[in-house]
N, CA, C and O atoms as a Tripos MOL2 file, in Angstrom:
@<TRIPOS>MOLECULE
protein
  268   267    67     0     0
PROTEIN
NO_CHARGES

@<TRIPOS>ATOM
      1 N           0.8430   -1.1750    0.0000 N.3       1 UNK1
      2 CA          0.0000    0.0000    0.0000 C.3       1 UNK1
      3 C           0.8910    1.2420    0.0000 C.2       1 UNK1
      4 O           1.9810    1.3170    0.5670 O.2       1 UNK1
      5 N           0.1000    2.5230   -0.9360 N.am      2 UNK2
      6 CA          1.3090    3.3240   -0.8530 C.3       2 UNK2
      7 C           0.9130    4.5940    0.3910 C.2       2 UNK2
      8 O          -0.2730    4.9240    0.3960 O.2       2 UNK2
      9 N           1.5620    5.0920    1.1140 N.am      3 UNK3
     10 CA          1.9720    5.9020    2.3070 C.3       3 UNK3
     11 C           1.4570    6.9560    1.5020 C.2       3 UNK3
     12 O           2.2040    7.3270    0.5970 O.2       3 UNK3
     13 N          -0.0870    7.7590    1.6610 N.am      4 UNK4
     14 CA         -0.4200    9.3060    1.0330 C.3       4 UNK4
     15 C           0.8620   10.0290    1.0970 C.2       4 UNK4
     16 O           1.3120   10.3800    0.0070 O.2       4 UNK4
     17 N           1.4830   10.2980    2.0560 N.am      5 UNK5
     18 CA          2.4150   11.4180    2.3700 C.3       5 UNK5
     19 C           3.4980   11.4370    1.3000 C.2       5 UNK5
     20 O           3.8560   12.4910    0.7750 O.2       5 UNK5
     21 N           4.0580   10.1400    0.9590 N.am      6 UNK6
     22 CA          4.7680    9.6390    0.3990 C.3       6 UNK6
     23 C           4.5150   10.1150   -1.3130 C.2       6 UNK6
     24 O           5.2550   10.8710   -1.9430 O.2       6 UNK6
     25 N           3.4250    9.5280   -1.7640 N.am      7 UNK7
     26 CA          3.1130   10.5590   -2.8760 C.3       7 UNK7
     27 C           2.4630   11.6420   -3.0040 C.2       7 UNK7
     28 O           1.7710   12.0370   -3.9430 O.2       7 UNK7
     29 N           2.8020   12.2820   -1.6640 N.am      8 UNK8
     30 CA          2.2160   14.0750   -2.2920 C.3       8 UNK8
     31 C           3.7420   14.6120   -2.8200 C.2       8 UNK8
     32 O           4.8300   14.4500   -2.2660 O.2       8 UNK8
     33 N           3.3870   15.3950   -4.2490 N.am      9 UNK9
     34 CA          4.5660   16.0050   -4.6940 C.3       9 UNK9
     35 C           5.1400   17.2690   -3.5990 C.2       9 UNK9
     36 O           6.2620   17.7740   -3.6430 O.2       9 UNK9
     37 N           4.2010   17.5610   -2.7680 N.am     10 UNK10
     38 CA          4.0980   18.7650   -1.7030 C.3      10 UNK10
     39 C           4.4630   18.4660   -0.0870 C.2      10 UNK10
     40 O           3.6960   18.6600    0.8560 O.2      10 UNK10
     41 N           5.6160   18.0270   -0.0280 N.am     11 UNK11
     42 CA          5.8020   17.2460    1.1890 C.3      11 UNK11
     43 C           5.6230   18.1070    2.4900 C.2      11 UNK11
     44 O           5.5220   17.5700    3.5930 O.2      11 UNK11
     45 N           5.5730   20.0000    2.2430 N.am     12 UNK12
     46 CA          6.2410   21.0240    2.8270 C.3      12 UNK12
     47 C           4.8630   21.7430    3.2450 C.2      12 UNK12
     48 O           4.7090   22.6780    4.0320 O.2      12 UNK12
     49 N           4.1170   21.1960    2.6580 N.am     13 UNK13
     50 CA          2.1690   21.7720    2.8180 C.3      13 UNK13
     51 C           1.5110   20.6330    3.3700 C.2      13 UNK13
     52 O           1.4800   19.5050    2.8790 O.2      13 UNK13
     53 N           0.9420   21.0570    4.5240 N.am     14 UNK14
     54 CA          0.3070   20.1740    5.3460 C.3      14 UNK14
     55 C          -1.0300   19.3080    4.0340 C.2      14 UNK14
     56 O          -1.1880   19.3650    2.8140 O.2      14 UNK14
     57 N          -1.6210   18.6910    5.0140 N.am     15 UNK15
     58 CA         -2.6120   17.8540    4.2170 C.3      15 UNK15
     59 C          -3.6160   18.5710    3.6860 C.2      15 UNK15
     60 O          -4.0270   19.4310    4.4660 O.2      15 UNK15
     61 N          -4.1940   18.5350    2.5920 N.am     16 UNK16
     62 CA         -5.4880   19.5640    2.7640 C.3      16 UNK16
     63 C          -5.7770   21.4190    2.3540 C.2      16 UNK16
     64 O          -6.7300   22.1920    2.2590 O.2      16 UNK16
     65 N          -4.3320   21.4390    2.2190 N.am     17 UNK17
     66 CA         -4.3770   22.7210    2.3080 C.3      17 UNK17
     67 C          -3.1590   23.0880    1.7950 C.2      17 UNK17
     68 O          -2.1040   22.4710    1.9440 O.2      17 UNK17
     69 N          -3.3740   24.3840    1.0200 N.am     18 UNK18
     70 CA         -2.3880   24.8220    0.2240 C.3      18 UNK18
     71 C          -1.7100   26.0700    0.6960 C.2      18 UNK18
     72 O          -2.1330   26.8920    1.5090 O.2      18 UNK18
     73 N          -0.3960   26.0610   -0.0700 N.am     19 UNK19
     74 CA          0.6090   27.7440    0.7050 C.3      19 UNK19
     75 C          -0.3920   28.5430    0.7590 C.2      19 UNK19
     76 O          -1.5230   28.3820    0.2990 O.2      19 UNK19
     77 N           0.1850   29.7010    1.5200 N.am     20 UNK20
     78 CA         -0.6790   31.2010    1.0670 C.3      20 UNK20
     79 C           0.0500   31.5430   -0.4490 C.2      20 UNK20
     80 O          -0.5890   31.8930   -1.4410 O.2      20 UNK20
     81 N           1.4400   31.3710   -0.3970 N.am     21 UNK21
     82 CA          1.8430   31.9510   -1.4670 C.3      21 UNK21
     83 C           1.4000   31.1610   -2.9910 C.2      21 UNK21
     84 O           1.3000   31.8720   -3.9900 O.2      21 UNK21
     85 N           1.2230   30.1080   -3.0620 N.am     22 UNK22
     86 CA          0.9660   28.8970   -3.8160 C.3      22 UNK22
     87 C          -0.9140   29.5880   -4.2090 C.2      22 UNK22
     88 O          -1.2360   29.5380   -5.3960 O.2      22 UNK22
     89 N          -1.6930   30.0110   -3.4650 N.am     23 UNK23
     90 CA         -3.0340   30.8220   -3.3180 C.3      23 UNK23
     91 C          -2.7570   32.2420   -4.2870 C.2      23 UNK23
     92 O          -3.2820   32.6340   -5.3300 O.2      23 UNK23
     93 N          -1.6410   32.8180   -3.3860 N.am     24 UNK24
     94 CA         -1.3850   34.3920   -4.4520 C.3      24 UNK24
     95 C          -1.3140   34.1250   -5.8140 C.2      24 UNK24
     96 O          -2.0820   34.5320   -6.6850 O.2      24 UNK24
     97 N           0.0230   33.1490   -5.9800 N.am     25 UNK25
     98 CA          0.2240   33.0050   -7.5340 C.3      25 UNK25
     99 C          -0.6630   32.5790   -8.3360 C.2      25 UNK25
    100 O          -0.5370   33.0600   -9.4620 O.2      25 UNK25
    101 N          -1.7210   31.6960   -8.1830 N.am     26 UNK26
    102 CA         -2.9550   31.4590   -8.7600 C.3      26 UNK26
    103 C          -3.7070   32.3500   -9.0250 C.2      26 UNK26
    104 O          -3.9290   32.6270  -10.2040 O.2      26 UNK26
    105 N          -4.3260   33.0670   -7.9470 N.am     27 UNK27
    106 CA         -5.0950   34.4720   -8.0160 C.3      27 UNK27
    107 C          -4.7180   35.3520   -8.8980 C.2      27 UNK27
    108 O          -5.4930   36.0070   -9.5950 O.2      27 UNK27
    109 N          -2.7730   35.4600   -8.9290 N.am     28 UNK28
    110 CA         -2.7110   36.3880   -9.8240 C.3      28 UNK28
    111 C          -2.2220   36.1780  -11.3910 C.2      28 UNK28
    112 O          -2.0880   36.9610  -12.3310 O.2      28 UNK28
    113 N          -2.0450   34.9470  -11.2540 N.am     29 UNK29
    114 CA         -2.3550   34.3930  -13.2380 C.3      29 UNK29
    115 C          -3.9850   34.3270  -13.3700 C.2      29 UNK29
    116 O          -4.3390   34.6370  -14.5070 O.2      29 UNK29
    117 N          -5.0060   34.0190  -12.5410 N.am     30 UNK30
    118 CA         -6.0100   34.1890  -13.0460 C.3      30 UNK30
    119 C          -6.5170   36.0580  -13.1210 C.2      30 UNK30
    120 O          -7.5840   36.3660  -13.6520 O.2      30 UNK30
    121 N          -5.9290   36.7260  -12.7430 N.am     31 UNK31
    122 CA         -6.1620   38.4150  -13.0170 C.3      31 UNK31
    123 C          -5.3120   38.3920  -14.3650 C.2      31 UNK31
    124 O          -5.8730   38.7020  -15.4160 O.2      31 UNK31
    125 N          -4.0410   38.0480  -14.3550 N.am     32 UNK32
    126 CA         -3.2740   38.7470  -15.5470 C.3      32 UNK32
    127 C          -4.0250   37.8010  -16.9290 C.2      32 UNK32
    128 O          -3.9330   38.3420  -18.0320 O.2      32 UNK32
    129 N          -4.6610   36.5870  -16.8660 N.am     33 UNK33
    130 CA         -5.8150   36.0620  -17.7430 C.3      33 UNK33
    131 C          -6.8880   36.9830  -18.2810 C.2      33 UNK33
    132 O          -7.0580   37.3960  -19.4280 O.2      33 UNK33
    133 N          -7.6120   37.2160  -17.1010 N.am     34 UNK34
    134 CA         -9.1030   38.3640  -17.3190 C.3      34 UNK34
    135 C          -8.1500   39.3820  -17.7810 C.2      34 UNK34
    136 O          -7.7940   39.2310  -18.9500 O.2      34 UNK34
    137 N          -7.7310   40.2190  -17.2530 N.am     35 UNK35
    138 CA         -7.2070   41.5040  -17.8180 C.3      35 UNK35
    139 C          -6.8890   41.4220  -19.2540 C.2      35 UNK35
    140 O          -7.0670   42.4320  -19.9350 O.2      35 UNK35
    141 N          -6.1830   39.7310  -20.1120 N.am     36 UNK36
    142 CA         -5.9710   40.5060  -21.2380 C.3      36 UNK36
    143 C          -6.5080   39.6740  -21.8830 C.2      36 UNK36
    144 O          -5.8820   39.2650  -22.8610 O.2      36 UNK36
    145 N          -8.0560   39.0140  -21.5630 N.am     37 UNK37
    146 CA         -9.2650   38.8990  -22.2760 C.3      37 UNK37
    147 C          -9.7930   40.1730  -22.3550 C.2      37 UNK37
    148 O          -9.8120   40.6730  -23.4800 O.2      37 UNK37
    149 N         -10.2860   40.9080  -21.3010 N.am     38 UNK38
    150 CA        -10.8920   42.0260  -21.0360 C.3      38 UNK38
    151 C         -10.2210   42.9580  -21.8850 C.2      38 UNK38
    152 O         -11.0140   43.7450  -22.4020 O.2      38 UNK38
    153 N          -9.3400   43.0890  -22.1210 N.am     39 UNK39
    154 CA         -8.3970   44.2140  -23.2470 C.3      39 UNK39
    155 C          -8.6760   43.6130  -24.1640 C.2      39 UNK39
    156 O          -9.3560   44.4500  -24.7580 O.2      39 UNK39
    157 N          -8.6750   42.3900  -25.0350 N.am     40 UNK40
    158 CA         -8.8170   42.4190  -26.1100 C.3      40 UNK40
    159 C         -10.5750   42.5210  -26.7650 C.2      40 UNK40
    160 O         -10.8510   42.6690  -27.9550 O.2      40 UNK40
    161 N         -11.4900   42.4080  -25.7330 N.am     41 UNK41
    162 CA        -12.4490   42.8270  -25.6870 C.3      41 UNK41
    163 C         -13.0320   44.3910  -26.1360 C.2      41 UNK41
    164 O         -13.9550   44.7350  -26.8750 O.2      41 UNK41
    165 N         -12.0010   45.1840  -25.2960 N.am     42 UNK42
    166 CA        -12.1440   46.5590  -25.2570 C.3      42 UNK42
    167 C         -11.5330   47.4630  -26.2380 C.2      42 UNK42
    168 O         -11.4330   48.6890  -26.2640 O.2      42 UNK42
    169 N         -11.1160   46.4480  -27.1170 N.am     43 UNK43
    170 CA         -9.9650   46.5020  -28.2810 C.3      43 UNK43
    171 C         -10.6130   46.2440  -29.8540 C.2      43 UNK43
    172 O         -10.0930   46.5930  -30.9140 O.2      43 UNK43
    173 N         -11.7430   45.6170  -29.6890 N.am     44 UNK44
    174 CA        -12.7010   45.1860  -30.5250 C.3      44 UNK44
    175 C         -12.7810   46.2330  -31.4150 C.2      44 UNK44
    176 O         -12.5160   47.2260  -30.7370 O.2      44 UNK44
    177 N         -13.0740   46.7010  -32.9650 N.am     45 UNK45
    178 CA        -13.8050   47.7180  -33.3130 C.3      45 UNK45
    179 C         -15.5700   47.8780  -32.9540 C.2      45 UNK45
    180 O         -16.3070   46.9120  -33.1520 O.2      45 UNK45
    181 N         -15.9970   48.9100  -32.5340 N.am     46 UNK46
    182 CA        -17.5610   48.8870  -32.8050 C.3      46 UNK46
    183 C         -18.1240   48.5260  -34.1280 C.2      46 UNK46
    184 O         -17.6170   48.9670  -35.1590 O.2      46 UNK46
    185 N         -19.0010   47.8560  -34.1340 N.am     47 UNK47
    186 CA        -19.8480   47.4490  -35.6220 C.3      47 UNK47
    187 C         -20.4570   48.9990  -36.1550 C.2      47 UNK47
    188 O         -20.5900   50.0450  -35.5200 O.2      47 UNK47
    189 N         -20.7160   48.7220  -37.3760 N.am     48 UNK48
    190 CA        -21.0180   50.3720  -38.3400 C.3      48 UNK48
    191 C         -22.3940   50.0640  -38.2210 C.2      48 UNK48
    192 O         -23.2020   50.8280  -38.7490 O.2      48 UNK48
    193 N         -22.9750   48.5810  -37.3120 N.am     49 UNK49
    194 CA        -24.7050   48.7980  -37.5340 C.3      49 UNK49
    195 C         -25.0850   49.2840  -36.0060 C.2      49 UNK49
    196 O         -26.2060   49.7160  -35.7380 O.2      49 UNK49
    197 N         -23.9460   49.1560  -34.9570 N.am     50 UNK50
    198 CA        -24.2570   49.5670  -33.5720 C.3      50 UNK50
    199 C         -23.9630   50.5180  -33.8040 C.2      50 UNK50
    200 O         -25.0150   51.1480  -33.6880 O.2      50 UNK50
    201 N         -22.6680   51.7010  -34.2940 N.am     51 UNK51
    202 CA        -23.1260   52.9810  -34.5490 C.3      51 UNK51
    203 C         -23.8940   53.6060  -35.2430 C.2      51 UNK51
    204 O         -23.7510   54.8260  -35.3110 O.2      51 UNK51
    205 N         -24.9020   52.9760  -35.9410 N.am     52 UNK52
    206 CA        -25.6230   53.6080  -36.7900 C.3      52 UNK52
    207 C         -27.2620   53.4750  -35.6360 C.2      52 UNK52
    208 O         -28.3510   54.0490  -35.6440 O.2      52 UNK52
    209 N         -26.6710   52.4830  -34.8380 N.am     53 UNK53
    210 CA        -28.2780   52.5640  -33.9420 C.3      53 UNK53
    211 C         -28.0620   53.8920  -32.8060 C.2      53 UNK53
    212 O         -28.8670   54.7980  -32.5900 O.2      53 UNK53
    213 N         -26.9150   53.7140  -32.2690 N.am     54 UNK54
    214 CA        -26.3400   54.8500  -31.4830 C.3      54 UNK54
    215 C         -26.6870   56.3270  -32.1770 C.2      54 UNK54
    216 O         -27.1540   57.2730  -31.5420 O.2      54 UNK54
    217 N         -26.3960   56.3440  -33.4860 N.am     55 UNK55
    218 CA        -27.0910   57.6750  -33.8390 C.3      55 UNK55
    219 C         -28.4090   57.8950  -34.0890 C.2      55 UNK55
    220 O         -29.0550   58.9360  -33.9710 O.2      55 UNK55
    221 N         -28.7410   56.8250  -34.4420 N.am     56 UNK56
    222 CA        -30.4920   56.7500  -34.2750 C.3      56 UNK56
    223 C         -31.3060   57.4150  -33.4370 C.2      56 UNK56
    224 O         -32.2330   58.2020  -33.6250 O.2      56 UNK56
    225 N         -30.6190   56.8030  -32.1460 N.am     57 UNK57
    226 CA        -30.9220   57.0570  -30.7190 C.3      57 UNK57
    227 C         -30.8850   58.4760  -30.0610 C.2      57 UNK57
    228 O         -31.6950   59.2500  -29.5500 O.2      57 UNK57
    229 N         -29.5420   58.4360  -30.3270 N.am     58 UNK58
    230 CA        -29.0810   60.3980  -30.4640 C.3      58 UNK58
    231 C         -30.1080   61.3830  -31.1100 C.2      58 UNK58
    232 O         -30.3700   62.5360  -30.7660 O.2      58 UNK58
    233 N         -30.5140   60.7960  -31.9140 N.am     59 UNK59
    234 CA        -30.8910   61.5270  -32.9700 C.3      59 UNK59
    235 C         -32.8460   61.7670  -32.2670 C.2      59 UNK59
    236 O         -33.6150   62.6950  -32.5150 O.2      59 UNK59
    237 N         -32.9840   61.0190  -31.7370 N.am     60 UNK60
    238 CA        -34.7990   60.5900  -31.7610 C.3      60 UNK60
    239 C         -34.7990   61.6960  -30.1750 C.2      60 UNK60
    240 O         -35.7610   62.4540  -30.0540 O.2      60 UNK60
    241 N         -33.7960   61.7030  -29.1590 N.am     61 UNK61
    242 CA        -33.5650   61.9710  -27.7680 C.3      61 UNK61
    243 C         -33.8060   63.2700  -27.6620 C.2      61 UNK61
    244 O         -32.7460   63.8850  -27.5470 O.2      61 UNK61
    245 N         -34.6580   63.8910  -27.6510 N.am     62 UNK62
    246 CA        -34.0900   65.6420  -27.4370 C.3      62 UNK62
    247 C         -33.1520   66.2410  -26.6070 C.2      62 UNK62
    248 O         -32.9130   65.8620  -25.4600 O.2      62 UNK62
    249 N         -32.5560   67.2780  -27.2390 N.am     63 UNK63
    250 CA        -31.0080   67.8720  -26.6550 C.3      63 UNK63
    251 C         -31.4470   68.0580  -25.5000 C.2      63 UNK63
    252 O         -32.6750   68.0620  -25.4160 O.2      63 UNK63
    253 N         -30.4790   68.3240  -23.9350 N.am     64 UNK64
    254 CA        -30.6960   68.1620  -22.6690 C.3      64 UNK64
    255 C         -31.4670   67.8730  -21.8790 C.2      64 UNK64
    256 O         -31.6780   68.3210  -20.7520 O.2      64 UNK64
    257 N         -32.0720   66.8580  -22.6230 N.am     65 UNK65
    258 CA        -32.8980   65.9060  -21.6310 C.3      65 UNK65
    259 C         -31.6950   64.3180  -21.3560 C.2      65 UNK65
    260 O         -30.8850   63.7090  -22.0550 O.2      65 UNK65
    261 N         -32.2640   64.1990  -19.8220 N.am     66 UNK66
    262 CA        -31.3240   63.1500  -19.1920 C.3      66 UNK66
    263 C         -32.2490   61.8620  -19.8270 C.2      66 UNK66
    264 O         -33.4570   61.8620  -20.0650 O.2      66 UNK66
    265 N         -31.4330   60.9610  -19.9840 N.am     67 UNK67
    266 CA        -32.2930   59.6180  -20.3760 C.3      67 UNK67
    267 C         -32.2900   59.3300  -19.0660 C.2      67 UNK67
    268 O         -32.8470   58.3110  -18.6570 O.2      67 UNK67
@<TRIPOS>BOND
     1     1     2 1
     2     2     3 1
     3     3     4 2
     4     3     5 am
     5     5     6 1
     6     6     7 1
     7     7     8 2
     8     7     9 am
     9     9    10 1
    10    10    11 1
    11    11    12 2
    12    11    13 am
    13    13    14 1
    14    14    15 1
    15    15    16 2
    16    15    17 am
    17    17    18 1
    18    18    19 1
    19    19    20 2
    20    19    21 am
    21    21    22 1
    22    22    23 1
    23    23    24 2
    24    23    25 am
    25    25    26 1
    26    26    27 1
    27    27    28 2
    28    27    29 am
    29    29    30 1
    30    30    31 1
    31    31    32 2
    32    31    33 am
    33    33    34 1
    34    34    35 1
    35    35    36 2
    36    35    37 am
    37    37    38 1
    38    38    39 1
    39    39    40 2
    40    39    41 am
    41    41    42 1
    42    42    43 1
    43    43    44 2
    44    43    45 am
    45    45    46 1
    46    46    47 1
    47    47    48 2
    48    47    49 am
    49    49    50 1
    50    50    51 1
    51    51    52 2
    52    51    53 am
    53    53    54 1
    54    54    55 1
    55    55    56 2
    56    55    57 am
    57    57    58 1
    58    58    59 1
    59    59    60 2
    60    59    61 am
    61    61    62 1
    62    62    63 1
    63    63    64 2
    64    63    65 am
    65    65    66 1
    66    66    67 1
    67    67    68 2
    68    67    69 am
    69    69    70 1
    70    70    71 1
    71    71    72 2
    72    71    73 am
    73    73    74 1
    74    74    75 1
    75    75    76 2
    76    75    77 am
    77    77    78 1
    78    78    79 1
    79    79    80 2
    80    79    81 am
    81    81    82 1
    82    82    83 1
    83    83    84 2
    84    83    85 am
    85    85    86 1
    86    86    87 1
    87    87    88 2
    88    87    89 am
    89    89    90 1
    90    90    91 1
    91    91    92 2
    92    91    93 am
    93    93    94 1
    94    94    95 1
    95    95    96 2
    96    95    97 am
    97    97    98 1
    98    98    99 1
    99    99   100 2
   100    99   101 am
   101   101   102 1
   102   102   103 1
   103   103   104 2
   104   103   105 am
   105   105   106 1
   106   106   107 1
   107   107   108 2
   108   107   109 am
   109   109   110 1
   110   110   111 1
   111   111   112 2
   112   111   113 am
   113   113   114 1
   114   114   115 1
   115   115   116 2
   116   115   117 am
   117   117   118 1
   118   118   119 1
   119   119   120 2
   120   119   121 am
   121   121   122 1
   122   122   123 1
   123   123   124 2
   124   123   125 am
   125   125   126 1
   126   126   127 1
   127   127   128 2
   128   127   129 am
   129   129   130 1
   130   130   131 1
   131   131   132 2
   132   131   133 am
   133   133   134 1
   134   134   135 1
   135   135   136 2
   136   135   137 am
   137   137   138 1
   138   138   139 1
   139   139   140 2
   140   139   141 am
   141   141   142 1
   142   142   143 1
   143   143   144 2
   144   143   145 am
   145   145   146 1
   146   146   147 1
   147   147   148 2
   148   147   149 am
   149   149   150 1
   150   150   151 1
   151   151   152 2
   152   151   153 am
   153   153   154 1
   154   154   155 1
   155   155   156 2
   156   155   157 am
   157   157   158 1
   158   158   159 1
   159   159   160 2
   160   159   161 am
   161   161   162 1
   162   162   163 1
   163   163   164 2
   164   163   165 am
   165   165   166 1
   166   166   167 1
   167   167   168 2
   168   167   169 am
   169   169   170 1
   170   170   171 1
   171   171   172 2
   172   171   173 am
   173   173   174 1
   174   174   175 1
   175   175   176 2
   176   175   177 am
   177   177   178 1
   178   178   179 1
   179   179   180 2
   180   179   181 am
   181   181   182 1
   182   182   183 1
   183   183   184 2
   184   183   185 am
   185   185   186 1
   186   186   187 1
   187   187   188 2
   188   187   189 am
   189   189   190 1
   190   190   191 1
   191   191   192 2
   192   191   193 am
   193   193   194 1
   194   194   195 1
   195   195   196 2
   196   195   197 am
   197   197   198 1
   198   198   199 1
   199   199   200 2
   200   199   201 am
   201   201   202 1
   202   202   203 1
   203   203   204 2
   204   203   205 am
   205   205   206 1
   206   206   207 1
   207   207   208 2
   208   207   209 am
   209   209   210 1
   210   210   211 1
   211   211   212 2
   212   211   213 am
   213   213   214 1
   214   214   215 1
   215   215   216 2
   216   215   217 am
   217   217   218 1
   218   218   219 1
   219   219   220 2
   220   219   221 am
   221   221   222 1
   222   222   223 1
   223   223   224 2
   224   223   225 am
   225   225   226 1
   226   226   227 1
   227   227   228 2
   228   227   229 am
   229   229   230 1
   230   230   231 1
   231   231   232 2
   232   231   233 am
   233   233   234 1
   234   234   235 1
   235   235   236 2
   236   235   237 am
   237   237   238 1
   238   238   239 1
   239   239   240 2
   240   239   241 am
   241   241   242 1
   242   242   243 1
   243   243   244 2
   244   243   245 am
   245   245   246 1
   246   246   247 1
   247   247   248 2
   248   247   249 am
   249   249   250 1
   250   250   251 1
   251   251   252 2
   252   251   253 am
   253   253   254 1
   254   254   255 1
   255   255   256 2
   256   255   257 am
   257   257   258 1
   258   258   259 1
   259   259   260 2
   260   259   261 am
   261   261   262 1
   262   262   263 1
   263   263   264 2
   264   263   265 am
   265   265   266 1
   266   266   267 1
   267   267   268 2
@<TRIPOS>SUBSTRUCTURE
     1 UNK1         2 RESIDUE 1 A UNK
     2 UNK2         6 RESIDUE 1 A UNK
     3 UNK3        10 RESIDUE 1 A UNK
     4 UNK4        14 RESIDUE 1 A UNK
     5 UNK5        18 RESIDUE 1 A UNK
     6 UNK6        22 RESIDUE 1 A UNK
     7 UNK7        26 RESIDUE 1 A UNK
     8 UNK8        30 RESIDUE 1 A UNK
     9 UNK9        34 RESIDUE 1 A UNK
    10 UNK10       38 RESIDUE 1 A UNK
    11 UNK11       42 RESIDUE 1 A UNK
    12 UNK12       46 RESIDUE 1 A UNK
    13 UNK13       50 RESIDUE 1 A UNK
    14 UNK14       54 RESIDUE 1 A UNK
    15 UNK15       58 RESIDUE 1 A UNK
    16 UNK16       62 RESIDUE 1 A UNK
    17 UNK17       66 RESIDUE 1 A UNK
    18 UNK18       70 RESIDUE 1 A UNK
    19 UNK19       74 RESIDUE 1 A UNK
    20 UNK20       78 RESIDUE 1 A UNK
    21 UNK21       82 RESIDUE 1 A UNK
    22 UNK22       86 RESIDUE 1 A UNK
    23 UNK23       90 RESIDUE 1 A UNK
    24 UNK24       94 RESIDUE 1 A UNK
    25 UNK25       98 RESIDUE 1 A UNK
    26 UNK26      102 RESIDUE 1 A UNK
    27 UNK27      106 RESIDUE 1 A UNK
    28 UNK28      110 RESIDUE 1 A UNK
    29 UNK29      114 RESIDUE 1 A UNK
    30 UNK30      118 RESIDUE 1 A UNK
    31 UNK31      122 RESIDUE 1 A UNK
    32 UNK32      126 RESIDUE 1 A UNK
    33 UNK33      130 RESIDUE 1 A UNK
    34 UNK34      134 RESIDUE 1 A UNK
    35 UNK35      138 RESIDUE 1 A UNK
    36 UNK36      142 RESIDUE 1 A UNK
    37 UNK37      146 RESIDUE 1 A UNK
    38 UNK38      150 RESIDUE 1 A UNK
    39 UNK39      154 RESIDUE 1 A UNK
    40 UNK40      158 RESIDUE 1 A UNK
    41 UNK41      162 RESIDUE 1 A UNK
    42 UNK42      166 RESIDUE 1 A UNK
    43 UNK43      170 RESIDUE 1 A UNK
    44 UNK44      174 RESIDUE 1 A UNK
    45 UNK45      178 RESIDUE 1 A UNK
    46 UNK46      182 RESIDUE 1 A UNK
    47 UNK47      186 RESIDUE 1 A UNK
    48 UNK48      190 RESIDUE 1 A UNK
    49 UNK49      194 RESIDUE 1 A UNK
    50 UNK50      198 RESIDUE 1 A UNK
    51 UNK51      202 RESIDUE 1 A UNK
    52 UNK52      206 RESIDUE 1 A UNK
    53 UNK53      210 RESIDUE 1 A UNK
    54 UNK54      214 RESIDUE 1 A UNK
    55 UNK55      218 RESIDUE 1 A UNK
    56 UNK56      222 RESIDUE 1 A UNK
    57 UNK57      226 RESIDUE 1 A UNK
    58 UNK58      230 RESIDUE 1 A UNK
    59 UNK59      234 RESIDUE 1 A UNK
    60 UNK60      238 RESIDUE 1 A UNK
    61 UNK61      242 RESIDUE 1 A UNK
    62 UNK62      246 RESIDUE 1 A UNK
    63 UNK63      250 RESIDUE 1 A UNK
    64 UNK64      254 RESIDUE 1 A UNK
    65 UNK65      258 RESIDUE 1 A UNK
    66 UNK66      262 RESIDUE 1 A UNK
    67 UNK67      266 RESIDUE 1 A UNK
């Protein structure tokens, strides 16, 4: 039979539970992930039929009135 302890690659982290630091570095590859989904998102061109509804809109709204 094999000894759990024995095959954890993590001999230095109790059972069950992971570093704090081993926690940070995760957290922060999953931010530097979103961030440059989220940029290439924000990076997109607008479509010429969403600006053409955008002026639509503009256009129908009377000047200084708040929507």
């Amino acid at each position: 039979m094999i000894d759990p302890k024995q095959a954890d690659p993590r001999p230095d982290i109790p059972d069950g539970t992971e570093g704090l630091e081993e926690v940070r570095l995760r957290q922060q590859a999953i931010g530097v992930k979103l961030r440059h989904m989220f940029d290439e998102v924000v990076n997109e061109p607008i479509p010429d039929e969403f600006l053409a509804i955008l002026k639509r809109a503009d256009e129908k709204t009377p000047s200084g009135e708040a929507q």
